[in-house]
Every structure is written in C-alpha cells, then in structure tokens.
C-alpha positions in Angstrom: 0.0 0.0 0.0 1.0 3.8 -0.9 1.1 5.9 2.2 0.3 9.2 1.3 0.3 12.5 3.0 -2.0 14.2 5.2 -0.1 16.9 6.8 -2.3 19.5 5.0 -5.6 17.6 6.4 -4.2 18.0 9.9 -3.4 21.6 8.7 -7.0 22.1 7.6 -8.5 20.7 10.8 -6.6 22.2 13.1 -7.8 25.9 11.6 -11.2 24.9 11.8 -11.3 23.5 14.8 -9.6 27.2 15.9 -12.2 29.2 14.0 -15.1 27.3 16.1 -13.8 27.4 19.4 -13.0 31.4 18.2 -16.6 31.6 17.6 -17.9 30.2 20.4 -15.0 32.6 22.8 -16.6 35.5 21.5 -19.8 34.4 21.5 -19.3 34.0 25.2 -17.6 37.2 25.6 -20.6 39.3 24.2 -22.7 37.4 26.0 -21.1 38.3 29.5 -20.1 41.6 28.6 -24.1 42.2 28.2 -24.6 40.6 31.6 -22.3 43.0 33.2 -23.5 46.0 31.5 -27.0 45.4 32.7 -25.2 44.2 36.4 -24.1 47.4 36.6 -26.9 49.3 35.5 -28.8 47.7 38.3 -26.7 49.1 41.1 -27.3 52.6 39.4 -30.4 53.2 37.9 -33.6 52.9 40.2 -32.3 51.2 42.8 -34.1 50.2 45.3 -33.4 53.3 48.1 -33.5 55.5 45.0 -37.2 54.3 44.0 -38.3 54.7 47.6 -36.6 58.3 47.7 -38.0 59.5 44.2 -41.6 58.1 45.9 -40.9 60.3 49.1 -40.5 63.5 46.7 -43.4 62.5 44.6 -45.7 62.0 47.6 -44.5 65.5 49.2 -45.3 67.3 46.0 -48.7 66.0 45.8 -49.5 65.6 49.3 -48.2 68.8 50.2 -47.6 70.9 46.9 -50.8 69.8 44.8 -52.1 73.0 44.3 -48.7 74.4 42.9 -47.7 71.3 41.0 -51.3 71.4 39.2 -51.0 75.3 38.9 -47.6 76.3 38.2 -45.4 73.2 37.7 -47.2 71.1 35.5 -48.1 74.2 33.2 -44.2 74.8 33.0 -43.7 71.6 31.8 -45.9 71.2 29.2 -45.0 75.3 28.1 -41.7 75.6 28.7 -39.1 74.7 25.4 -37.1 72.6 27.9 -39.6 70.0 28.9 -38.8 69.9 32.5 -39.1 71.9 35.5 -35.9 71.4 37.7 -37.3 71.3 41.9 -34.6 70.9 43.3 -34.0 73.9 45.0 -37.4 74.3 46.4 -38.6 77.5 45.2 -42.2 75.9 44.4 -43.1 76.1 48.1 -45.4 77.6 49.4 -44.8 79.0 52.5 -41.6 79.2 54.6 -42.4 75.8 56.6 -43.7 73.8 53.3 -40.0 75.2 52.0 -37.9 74.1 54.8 -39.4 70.4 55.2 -38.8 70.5 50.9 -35.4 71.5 51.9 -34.9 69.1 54.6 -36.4 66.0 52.9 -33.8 66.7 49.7 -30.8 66.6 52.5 -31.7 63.8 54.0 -32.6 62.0 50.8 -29.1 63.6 50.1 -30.5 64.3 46.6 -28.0 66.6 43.5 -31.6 66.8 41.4 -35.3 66.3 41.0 -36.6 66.9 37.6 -40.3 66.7 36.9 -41.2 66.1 33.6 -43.5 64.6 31.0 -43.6 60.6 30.7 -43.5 61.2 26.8 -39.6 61.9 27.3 -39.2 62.5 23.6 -38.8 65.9 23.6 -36.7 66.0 27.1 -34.6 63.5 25.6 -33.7 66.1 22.7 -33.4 68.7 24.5 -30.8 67.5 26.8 -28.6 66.9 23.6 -28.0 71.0 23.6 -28.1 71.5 27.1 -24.9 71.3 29.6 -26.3 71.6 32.9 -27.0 68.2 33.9 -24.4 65.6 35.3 -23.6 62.8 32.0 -25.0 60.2 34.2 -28.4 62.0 34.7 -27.9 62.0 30.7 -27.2 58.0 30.4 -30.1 57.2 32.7 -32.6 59.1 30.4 -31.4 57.6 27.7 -31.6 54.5 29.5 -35.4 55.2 30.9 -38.2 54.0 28.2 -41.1 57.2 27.7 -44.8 56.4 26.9 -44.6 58.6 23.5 -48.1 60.5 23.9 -48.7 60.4 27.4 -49.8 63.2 29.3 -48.5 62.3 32.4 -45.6 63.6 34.5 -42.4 61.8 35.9 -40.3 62.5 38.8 -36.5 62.0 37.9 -34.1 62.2 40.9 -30.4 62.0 40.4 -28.7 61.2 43.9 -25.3 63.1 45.1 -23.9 58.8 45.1 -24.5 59.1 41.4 -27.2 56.6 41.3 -30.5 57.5 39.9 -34.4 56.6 40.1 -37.7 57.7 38.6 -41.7 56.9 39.2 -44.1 57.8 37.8 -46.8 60.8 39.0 -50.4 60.7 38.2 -51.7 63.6 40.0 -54.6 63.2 39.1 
C-alpha cells in the first residue's frame, strides 16, 4: 500500500477547529459583557433606596404641593421649550415651613436633582442633547429610561449626590 500524505488535512482541521472554538470565545464574551452591563446598570439606575426616595419627593409634591404642581409646575412643563421643570431647590413652596421640610427631605434623601417632567420623554430626551447643565449620568439614565410617547402624564427623575438615579411615575390626578 501507498502511504500518502496528510499533513495538509491535519493543517485544515486544526484551523477549523480554531475558527469554532474562536466563535464560540466570542460568543461567550458578548454574551457576558451584556450581563455585566445590565449588572451594573442595576446598582445605578432605580435602585431600590432610589425608588423609595424618588416616591418620598413624589408623595411630598402632591400631598403637600398639589395645588402648585397642578397650577404652576405642571403648566411649566408642558409650556416651557425645555420640557422639565428642575425642583430641586425648592422654590415651588409655598410657604416658609412647606420650604424648609422641601429643603430638609432633599438633605436627607441627600438628593443633587429632582426633575419633573412629561412621561413622553421624547422631547426632554432632545433637549438635553443642547443643554450642559445636567451631570452625564443624569444623561445616560434618560437615555436608559423607556417614555410612553403621547402620554400626558408627569415623571419624577431624581439623580442622587452617590450618582445613582431613580424615577416613578406621577399621576396627579
């Protein structure tokens, strides 16, 4: 019998073999670096002491505030070119007491910003491609935060001095 040679079979197999298990390394590797993107998203955007702070400010505003939010702050938002009303310094009180206990619960939430504005974020979310006065991670978790395009409901969006960030919901009415 003639022996003949199979060096470039073993050649052959030994690049496919590479090319699979290639494949299936980076298939695992995009897989995982998913998982840790969403991982990390979870320990920063609506947490769970963030969600329970962002529901402390919205019950304030319409336990305490109802009158201003459905007189001057909710007309603001829906008039205003920037789509948002920024709260966070209090000056929607009413009332030197209502303002200090606004001021207070903000310091001991330890809250940077509270942002109400319309659950249709469309037109927030453009905005805040011109604008410069909010952090980049308020900015990421926008852009991370799903809208109800033609709602006509209002959101509370709190960005904590840890650099996490939450948001609920407000239906005022």
């Amino acid at each position: 019998m003639k022996k003949t040679d199979n060096t470039g079979f073993a050649l052959t197999e030994t690049l496919i073999v590479s090319v699979f298990i290639l494949g299936v390394l980076v298939y695992i590797f995009v897989q995982f670096s998913a998982l840790r993107q969403n991982y990390d998203n979870s320990f920063t955007y609506n947490t769970v002491p963030g969600i329970y702070g962002a529901y402390h400010v919205k019950n304030y505003i319409l336990n305490q505030e109802r009158g201003v939010f459905s007189s001057t702050i909710s007309k603001n938002v829906k008039t205003l070119d920037n789509h948002h009303e920024n709260i966070t310094l209090c000056e929607f009180a009413s009332g030197t007491n209502s303002k200090n206990f606004c001021q207070d619960l903000f310091q001991k939430l330890k809250v940077k910003t509270v942002l109400v504005v319309e659950d249709d974020l469309t037109n927030f979310k453009e905005y805040l491609k011109t604008d410069s006065t909010y952090s980049e991670t308020l900015k990421q978790f926008l852009n991370h935060l799903e809208g109800h395009p033609g709602s006509s409901d209002y959101r509370i969006i709190v960005e904590y001095q840890d650099g996490t960030c939450a948001s609920v919901p407000m239906n005022y009415l």
